[in-house]
C-alpha positions as CSV (number, residue, x, y, z in Angstrom):
1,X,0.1,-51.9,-50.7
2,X,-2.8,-53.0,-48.9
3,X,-4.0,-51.2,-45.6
4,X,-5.6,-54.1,-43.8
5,X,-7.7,-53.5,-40.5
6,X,-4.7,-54.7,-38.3
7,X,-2.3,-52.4,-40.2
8,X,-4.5,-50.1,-39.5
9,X,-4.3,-50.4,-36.0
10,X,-0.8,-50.6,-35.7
11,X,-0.4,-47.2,-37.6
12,X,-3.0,-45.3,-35.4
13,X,-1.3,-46.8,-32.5
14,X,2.0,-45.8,-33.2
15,X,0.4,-42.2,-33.9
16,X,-1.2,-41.6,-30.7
17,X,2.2,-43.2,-29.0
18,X,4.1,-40.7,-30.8
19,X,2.4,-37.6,-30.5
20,X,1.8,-38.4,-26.5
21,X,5.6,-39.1,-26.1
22,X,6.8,-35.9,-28.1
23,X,8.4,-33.0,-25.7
24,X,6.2,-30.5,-24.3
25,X,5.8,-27.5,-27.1
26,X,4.6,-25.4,-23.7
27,X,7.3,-22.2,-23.0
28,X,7.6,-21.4,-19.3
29,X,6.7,-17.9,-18.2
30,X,9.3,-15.5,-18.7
31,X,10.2,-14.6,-14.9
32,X,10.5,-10.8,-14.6
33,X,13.9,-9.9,-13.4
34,X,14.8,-8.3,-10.2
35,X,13.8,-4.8,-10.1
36,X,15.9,-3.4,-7.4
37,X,15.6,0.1,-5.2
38,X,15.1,3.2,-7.1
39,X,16.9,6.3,-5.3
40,X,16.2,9.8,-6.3
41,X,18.6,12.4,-5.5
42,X,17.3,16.1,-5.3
43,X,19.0,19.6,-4.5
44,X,17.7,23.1,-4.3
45,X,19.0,26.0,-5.0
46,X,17.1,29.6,-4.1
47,X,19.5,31.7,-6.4
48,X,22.1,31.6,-8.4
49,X,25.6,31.4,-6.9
50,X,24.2,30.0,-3.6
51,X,24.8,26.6,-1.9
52,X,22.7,23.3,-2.8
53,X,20.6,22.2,-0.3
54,X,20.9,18.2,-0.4
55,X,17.8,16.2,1.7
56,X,17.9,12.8,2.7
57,X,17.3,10.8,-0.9
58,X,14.1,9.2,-1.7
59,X,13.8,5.6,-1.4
60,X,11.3,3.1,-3.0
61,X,11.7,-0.3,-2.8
62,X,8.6,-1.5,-4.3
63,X,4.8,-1.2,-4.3
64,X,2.7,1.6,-4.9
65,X,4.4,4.9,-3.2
66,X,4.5,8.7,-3.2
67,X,6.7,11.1,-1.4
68,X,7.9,14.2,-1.6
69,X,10.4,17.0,-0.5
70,X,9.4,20.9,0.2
71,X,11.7,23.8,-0.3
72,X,11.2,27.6,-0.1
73,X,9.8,27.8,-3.9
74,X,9.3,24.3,-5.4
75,X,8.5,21.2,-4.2
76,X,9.7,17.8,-5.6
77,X,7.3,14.7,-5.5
78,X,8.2,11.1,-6.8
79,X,5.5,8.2,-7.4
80,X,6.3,5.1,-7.9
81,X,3.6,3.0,-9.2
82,X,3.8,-1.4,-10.1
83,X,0.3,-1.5,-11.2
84,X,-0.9,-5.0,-12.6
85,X,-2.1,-3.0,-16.2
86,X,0.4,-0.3,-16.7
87,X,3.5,-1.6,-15.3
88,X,5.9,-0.5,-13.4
89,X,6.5,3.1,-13.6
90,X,8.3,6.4,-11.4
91,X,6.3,10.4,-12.2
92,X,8.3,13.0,-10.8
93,X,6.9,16.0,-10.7
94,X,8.0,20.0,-9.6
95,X,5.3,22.2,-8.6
96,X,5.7,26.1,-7.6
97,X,4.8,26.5,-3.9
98,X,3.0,29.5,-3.6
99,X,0.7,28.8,-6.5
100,X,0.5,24.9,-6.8
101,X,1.3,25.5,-10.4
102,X,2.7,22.3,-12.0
103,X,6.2,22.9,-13.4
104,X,7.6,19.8,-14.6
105,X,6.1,15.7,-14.8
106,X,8.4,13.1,-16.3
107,X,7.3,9.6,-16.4
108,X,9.3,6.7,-17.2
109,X,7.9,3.1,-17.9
110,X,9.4,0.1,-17.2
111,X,9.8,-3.1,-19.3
112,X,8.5,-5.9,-16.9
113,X,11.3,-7.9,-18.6
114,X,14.3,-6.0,-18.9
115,X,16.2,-4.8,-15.5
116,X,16.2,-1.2,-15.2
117,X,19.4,0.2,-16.3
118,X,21.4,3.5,-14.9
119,X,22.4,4.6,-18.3
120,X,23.9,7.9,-17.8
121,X,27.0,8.7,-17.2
122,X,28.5,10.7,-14.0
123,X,26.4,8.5,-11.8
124,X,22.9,10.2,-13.2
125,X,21.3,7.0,-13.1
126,X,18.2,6.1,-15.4
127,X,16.8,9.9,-15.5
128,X,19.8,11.6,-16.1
129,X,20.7,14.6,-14.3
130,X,17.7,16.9,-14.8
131,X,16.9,21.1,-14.0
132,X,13.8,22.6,-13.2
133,X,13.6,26.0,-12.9
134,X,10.6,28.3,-11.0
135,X,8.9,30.4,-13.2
136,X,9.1,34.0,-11.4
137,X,12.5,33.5,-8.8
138,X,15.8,32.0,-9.2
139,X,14.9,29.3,-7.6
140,X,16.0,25.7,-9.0
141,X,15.5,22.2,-8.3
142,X,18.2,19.4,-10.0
143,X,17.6,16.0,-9.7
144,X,18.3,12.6,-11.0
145,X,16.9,8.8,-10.1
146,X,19.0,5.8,-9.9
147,X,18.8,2.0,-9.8
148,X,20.1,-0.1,-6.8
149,X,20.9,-4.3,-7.0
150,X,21.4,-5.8,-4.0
């Protein structure tokens, strides 16, 4: 068969209409789910056998924060970070008082495309319930973060 200048034409033609009429091979953006309120729960005890102290829970609903609770021995501080590099992440950390000594710094990192999920059971949310104990008294601090949909 012949390819004559015409035929030609007609093939390159029916080419460029094909290729400019095909679907778009673009994906849309994946659109990061909702992320919810984090809560985190904390309770102090000064010795064994004695009662829990229970504050007022920590609440973040998003953006960069930091806040923290004071006892007699330990303090508890929780970050919350949603940082355009690292992500979205929560440090908690449990520091002795009287020295400023760091006891304990957890950090969990969250997949910008996966809802957070409270995995734990017994309602220990994300962190599960954790212990943290003061090097020198009795003293303890339990705690455990959650997530919240609305």
């Amino acid at each position: 068969m012949k390819i004559t200048p015409p035929l030609l034409i007609f093939l390159l033609l029916l080419t460029f209409l094909m290729v400019g009429c095909a679907p778009s091979t673009t994906v849309p953006e994946p659109v990061a789910p909702d992320f919810g309120t984090l809560v985190c729960e904390v309770f102090y005890r000064p010795s064994p056998g004695s009662g829990m102290q229970s504050p007022p829970p920590l609440i973040f609903k998003g953006g960069n924060d930091s806040q923290s609770i004071q006892f007699d021995d330990l303090a508890f501080e929780a970050r919350f970070q949603d940082d355009e590099f690292e992500g979205r992440t929560l440090s908690t950390i449990v520091t002795a008082l009287e020295t400023g000594v760091e006891i304990s710094r957890v950090l969990y990192q969250f997949d910008p495309q996966n809802p957070v999920e409270n995995q734990f059971i017994g309602g220990h949310g994300f962190t599960g319930l954790n212990y943290v104990f003061h090097p020198t008294t009795t003293a303890e601090i339990q705690y455990f973060c959650r997530v919240e949909y609305d």
